[in-house]
C-alpha positions as CSV (number, residue, x, y, z in Angstrom):
1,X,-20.4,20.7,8.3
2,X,-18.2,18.2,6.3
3,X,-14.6,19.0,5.6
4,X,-13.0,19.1,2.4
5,X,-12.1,15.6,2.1
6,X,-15.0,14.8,2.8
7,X,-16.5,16.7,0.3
8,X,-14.6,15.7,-2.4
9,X,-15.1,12.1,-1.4
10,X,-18.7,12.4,-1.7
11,X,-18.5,14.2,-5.3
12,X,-15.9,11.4,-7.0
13,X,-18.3,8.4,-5.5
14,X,-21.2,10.0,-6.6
15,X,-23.2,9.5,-9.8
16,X,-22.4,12.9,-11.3
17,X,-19.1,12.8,-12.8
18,X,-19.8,12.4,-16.0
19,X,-19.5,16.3,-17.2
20,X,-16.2,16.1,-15.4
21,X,-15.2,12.7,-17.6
22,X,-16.3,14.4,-20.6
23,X,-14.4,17.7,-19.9
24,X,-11.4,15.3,-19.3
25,X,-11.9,13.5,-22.8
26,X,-12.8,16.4,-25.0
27,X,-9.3,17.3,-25.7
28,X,-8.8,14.2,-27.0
29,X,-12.0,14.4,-29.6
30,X,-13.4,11.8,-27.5
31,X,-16.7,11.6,-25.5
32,X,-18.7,9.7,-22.8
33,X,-20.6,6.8,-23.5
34,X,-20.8,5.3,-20.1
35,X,-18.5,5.2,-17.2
36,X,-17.9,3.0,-13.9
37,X,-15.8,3.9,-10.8
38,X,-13.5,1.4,-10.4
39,X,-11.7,2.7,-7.0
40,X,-10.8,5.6,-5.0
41,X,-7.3,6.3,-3.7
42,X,-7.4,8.7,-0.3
43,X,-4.9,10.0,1.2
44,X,-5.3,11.8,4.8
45,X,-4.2,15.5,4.6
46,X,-3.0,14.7,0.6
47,X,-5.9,14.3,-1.5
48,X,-8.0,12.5,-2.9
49,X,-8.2,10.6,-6.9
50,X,-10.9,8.3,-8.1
51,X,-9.9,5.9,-11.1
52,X,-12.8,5.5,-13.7
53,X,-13.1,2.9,-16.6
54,X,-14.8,5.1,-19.6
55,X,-15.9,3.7,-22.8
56,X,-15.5,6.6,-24.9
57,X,-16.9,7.6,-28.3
58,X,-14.3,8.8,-31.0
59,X,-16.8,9.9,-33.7
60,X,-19.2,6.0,-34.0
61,X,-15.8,4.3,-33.1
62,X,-15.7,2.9,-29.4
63,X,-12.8,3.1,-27.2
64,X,-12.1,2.3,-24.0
65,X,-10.5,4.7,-21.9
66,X,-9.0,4.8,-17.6
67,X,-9.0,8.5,-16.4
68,X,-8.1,9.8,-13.1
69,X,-9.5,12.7,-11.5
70,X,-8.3,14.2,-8.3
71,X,-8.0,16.8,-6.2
72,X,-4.2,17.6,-5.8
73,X,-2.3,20.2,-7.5
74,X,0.3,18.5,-10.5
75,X,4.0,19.2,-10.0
76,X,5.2,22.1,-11.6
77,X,7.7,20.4,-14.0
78,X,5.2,18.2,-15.2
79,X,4.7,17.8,-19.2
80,X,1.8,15.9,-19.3
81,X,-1.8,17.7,-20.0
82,X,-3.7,17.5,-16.9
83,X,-7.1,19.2,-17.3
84,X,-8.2,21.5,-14.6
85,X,-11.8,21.2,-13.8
86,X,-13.9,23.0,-11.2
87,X,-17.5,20.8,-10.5
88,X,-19.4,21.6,-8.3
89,X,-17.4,24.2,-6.4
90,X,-14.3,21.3,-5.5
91,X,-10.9,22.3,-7.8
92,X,-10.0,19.4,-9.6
93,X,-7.4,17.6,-11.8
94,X,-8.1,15.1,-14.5
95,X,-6.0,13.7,-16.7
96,X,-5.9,9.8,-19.1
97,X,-3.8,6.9,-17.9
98,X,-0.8,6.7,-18.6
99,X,-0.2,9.9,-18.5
100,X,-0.2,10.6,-14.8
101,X,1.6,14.1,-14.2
102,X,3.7,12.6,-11.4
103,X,4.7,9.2,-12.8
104,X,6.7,11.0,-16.0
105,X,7.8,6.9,-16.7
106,X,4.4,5.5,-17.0
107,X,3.5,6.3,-20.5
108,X,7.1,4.5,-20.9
109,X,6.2,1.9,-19.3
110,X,3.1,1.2,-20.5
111,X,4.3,0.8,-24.0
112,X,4.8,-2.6,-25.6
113,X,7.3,-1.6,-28.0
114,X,9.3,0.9,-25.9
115,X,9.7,-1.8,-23.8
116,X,10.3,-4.6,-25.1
117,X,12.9,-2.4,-27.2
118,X,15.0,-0.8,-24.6
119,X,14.5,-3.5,-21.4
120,X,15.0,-6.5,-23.4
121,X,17.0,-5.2,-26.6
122,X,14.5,-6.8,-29.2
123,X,11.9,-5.4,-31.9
124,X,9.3,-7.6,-30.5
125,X,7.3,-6.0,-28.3
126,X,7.2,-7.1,-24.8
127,X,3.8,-7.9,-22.9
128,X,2.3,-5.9,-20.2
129,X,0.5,-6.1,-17.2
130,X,-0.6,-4.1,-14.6
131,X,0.3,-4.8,-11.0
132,X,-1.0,-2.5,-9.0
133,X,-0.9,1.3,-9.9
134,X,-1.9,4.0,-7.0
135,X,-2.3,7.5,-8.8
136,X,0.1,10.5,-8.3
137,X,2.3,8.0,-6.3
138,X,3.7,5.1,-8.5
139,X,3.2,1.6,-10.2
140,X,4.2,-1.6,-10.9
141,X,3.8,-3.7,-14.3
142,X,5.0,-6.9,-15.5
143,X,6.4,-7.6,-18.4
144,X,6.6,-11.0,-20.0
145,X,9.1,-11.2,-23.1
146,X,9.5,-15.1,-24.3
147,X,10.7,-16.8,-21.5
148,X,12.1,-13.3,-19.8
149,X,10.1,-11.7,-17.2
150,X,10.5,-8.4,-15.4
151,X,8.8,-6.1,-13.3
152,X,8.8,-2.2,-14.1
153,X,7.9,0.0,-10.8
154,X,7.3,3.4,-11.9
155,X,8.2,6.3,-9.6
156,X,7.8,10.2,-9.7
157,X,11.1,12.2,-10.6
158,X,14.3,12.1,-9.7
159,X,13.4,8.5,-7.1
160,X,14.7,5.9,-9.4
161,X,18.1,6.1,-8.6
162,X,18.0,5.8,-4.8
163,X,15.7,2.9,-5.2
164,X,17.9,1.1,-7.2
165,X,20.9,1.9,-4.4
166,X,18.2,0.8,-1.7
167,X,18.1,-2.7,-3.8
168,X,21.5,-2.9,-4.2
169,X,22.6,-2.5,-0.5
170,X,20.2,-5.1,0.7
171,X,21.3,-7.7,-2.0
172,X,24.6,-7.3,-0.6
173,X,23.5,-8.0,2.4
174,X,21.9,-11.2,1.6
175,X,18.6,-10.3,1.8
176,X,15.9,-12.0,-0.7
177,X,15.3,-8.7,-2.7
178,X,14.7,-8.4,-6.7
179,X,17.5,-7.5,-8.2
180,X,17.4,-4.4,-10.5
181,X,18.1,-5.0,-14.1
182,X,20.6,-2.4,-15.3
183,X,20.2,1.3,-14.6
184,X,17.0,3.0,-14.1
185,X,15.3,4.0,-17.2
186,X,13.0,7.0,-17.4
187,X,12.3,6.8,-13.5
188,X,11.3,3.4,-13.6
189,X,13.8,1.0,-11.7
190,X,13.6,-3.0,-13.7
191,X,13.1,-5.4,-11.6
192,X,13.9,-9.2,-11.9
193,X,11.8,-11.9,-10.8
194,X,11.7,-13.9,-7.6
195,X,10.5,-17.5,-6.8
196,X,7.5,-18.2,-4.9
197,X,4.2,-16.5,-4.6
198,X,3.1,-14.3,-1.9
199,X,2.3,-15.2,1.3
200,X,-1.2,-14.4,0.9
201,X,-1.8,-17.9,-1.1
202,X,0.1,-19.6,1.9
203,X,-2.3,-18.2,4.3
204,X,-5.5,-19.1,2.5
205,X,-4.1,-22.9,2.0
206,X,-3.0,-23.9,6.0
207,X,-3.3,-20.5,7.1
208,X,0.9,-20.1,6.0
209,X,1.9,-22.9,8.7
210,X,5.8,-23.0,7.8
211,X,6.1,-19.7,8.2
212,X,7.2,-19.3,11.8
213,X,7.5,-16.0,14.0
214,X,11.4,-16.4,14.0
215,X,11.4,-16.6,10.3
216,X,10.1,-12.8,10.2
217,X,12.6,-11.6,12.7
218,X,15.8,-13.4,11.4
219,X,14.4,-11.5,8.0
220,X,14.1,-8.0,9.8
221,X,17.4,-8.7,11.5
222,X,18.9,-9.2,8.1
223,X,18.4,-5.6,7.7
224,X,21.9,-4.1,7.1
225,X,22.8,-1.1,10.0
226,X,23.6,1.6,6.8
227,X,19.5,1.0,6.5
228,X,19.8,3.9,9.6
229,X,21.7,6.4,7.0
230,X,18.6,6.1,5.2
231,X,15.2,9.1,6.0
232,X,13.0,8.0,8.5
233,X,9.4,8.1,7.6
234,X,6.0,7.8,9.9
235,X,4.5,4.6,11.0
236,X,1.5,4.2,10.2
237,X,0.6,4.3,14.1
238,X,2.9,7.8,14.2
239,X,-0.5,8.7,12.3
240,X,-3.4,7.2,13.2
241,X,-4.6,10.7,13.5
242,X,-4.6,11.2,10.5
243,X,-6.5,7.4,9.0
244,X,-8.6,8.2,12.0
245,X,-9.6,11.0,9.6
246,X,-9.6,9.3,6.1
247,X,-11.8,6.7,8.4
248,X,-14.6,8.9,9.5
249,X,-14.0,10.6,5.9
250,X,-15.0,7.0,4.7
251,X,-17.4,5.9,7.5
252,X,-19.3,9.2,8.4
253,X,-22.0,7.5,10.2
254,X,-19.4,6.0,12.8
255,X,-17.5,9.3,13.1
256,X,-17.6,9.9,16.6
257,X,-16.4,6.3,17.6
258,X,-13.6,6.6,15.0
259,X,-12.3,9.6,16.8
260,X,-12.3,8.1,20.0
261,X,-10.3,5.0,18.8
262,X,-7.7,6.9,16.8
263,X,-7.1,9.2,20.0
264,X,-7.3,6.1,22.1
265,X,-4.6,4.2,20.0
266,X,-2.5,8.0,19.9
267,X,-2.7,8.0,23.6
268,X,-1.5,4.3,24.3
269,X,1.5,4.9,21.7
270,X,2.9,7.5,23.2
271,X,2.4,5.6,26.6
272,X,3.9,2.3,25.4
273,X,7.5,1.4,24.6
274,X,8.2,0.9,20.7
275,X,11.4,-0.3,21.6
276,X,15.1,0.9,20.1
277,X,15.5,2.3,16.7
278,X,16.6,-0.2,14.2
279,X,16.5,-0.7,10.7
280,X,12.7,-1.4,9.5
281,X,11.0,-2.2,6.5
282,X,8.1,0.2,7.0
283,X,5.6,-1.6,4.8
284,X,5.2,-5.8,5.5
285,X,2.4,-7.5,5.1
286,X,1.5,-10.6,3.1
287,X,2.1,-8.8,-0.2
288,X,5.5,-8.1,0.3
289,X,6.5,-11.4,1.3
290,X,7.0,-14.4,-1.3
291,X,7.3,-17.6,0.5
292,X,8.0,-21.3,-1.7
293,X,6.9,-24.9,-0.6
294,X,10.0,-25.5,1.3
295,X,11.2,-24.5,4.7
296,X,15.2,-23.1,4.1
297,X,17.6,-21.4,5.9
298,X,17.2,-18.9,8.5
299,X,14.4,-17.4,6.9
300,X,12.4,-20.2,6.5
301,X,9.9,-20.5,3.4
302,X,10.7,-16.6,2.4
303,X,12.2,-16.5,-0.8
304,X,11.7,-12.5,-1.4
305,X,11.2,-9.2,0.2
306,X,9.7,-6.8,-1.8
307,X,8.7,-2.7,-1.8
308,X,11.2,-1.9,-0.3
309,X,11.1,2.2,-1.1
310,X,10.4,2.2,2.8
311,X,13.1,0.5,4.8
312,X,15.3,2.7,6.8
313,X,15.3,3.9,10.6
314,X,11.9,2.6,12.3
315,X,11.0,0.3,15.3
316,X,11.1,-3.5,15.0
317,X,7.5,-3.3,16.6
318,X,5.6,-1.1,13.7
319,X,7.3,-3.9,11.2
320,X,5.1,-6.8,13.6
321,X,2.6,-5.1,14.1
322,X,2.1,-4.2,10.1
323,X,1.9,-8.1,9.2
324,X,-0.3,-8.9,12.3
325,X,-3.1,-6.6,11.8
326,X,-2.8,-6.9,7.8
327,X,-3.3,-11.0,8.4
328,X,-6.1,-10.1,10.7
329,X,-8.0,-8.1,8.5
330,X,-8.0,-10.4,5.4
331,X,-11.3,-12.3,6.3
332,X,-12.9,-9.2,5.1
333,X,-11.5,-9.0,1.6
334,X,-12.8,-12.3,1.1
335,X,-13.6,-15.3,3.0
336,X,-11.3,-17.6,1.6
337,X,-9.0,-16.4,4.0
338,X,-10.8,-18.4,7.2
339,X,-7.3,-19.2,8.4
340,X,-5.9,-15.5,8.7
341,X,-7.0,-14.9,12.1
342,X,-5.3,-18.1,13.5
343,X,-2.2,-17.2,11.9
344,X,-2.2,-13.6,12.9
345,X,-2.6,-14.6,16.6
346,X,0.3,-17.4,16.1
347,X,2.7,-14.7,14.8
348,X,1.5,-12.6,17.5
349,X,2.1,-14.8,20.2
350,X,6.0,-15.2,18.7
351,X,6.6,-11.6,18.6
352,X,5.5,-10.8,22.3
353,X,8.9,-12.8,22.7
354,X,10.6,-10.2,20.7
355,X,8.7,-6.3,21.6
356,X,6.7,-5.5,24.4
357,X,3.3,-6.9,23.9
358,X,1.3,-4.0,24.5
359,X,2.8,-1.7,22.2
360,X,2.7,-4.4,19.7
361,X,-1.0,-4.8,19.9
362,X,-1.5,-0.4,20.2
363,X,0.2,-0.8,17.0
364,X,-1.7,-3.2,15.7
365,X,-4.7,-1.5,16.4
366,X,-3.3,1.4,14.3
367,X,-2.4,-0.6,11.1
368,X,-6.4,-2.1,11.1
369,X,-7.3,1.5,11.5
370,X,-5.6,2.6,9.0
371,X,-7.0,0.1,6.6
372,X,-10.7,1.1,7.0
373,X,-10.6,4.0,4.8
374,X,-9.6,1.7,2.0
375,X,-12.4,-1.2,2.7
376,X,-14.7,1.3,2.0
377,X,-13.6,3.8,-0.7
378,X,-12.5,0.1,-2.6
379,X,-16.1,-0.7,-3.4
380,X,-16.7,-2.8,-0.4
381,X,-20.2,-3.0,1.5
382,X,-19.8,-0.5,4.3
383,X,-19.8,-4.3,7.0
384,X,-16.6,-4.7,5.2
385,X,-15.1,-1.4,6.9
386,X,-16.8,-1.6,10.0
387,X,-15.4,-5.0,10.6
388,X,-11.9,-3.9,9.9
389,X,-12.9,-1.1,12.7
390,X,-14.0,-3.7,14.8
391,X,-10.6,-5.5,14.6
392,X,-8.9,-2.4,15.6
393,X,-11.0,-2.2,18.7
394,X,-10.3,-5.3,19.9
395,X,-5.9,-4.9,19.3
396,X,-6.5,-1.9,21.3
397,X,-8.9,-3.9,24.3
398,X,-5.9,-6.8,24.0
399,X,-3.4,-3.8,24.5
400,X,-4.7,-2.5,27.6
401,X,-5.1,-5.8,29.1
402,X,-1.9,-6.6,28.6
403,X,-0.9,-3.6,29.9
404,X,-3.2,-4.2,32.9
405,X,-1.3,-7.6,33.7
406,X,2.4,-6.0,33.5
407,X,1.4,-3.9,36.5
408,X,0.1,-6.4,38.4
409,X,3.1,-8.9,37.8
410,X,5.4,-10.1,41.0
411,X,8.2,-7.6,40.8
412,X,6.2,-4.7,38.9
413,X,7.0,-1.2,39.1
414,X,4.2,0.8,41.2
C-alpha cells in the first residue's frame, strides 16, 4: 500500500487538480481556464508542494496566475490567506504566489515599487526577476535598478538577521561572499553582486579546467573557526534514509533497489571515517560557486561563495563529496555538460589527498541519491532519474573498492 507521500505525490502530478486550482482562485473572483504543472518540491518526512502556472479568468479578462498547493500545515503566525482544501481524501494547503505563508517578505519582494522605493531610495520602480524560489522555504530575486543590481533572498521569520551576521563574519574573514546591503528588510537580507558566473558555464566550456582541487580546499579552509559556534545541520549523507524515501516516492517502480542502496550507502557511512569536525559550507556545488576567466590568488578562478544559510560545524568530506556527485550528475540535466564527468573525477582524484577516499566516494553516493527525487518530480523523463541512480551506484561500487585496497595495503591493519 503506498505511503502518504506517495500519495500525495501521485495526486499533485496528476491530471485532476483543477477543482483544487479553482477552489484556490475563487476567493479571488478568479477561475480556471487552463493550468500546467510547472514543478514539484518534495521534501522527505516534510511535505510535499507542486507549483502550477494557471491562466485564470477574471469575468472575460485573462490573467495569469502561479499557485502553490501543498500538503504542510502554515505556521501559526502567518497573515497570508492560505486555502485549506481536502481532494480526494489528502489535506491540503493552497495559496497565490507571492503570498506564501512562510516567506512573510515575498509579497515585499516581489514588488517593483516597494522595492525599488525602499532598497534603492528612488520612485522608479526597480526590475525583478526570479532566481530560484522553493515554496514554504525561501527565494531569491534580482533586481536591476539603472546600472544598480541586487539580489533579494527571502527567508521565513525571524532568519534574516542571523543571515546577514553569517555574511558579515565571513567577509571579515576574507571570503568571496556577497555582501549585504544595509539591514535586513521584511525578512529579506539584500544582497550585492559578485563578478563571474557560476561554475556551471565553466564546466560546460573545458569542463572548468582552472579550477583545481586545491582551489576548493584553500576556499573551505578559509572558513573562519567561529563558523563551529554556528547549529550543526545533517549532511545530506546523515540522511540518505530519508532521499532514499523521496527516491522510491519518485521512482516507485525501482523501490526495492532504492532501499537497498540508501541502506547500503547508511551502512558504509557509519563504517567509514568522515574525518574531524571543521567548519563546512553544507551546500557546494556548481551553483554556489562563481568563478571569472582568470586564475588569482589562493582560490584560484573563485570570485564568490554563495548560500551560505548552511555553513557552520560539518565534515570537510560531505563539502567534496557535495560538488563531486553534483558535477557528476549534470550530464543528465542536459548534455551540454559532456565534460562534467571528467571534471568530477579530476576533483575527485585531488581530494583523496585531502579525506579518506572511501568515505568520500560513500558520500558521494549519497548526494547523487539524494538528487533522484528531484530529476524526476522536475519534469524529467523517468531515464533522467534512473541515471542519476545509476551514478550513485557506482560512488558506492568505487567506495568499497577502495575500501577493499586499504585492507590489503603493505602495513594494513587486520
Amino acid at each position: 500500500m503506498a505511503g502518504p507521500e506517495q500519495v500525495a505525490v501521485a495526486l499533485l502530478t496528476g491530471s485532476g487538480m483543477g477543482p483544487v486550482l479553482a477552489d484556490a482562485l475563487r476567493p479571488a473572483g478568479l477561475s480556471v481556464l487552463r493550468w500546467t504543472r510547472r514543478r514539484v518540491h518534495h521534501r522527505p518526512r516534510a511535505g510535499v508542494t507542486a507549483v502550477y502556472d494557471v491562466v485564470a479568468l477574471a469575468g472575460a479578462r485573462r490573467a495569469a496566475e502561479v499557485v502553490c498547493v501543498g500538503t504542510a500545515a502554515p505556521p501559526e503566525r502567518s497573515s497570508t490567506a492560505a486555502v485549506r482544501i481536502r481532494h480526494e481524501g489528502v489535506e491540503l494547503v493552497a495559496w497565490r504566489h507571492p503570498h506564501d505563508p512562510w516567506l512573510p517578505g515575498l509579497p515585499w519582494a516581489c514588488s517593483p515599487e516597494a522595492v525599488g522605493r525602499e532598497v534603492f531610495s528612488s520612485a522608479v520602480a526597480a526590475e525583478l526577476t526570479e532566481v530560484s524560489y522553493r515554496p514554504t522555504r525561501r527565494a531569491v530575486l534580482r533586481t536591476d535598478h539603472g546600472s544598480q543590481v541586487r539580489y533579494l533572498k527571502v527567508l521565513r521569520h525571524d532568519r534574516a538577521a542571523a543571515l546577514h551576521a553569517r555574511h558579515r563574519m565571513l567577509l571579515e574573514a576574507g571570503l568571496p561572499v556577497p555582501a549585504p546591503d544595509g539591514d535586513p528588510v521584511r525578512d529579506v537580507v539584500v544582497l550585492r553582486r559578485l563578478p563571474g558566473a557560476p561554475l556551471a558555464a565553466s564546466v560546460r566550456e573545458d569542463g572548468a579546467a582552472a579550477l583545481r582541487p586545491e582551489h576548493v580546499l584553500a576556499l573551505l579552509d578559509a572558513l573562519p573557526a567561529a563558523a563551529l559556534e554556528l547549529p550543526a545541520r545533517a549532511s545530506w549523507t546523515d540522511r540518505v534514509l530519508d532521499y532514499g524515501h523521496a527516491a522510491a516516492v519518485a521512482l516507485p517502480e525501482e523501490c526495492a533497489r532504492i532501499e537497498r542502496l540508501a541502506a547500503a550507502i547508511d551502512g558504509a557511512r557509519r563504517a567509514t571515517d568522515p574525518g574531524p569536525t571543521v567548519p563546512a559550507h553544507g551546500d557546494l556545488y556548481e551553483a554556489n560557486l562563481l568563478v571569472g576567466p582568470d586564475v588569482r590568488g589562493r582560490f584560484g578562478p573563485v570570485t564568490g561563495l554563495l548560500d551560505v544559510d548552511a555553513v557552520g560545524p560539518g565534515h570537510r568530506v560531505d563539502d567534496l563529496a557535495c560538488l563531486v556527485a553534483h558535477l557528476a550528475v549534470l550530464p543528465t540535466v542536459h548534455d551540454r555538460y559532456a565534460h562534467a564527468p571528467a571534471a568530477a573525477e579530476r576533483l575527485l582524484a585531488g581530494f583523496d589527498e585531502a579525506v579518506d577516499p572511501a568515505a568520500l566516494r560513500v558520500r558521494c553516493a549519497g548526494v547523487a541519491l539524494s538528487l533522484v527525487a528531484g530529476a524526476r518530480r522536475s519534469g524529467g523523463p523517468p531515464d533522467r532519474a534512473r541515471r542519476r541512480l545509476e551514478i550513485a551506484e557506482r560512488f558506492l561500487a568505487s567506495a568499497q573498492q577502495q575500501g577493499s585496497e586499504a585492507v590489503s595495503r603493505p602495513g594494513a591493519a587486520t
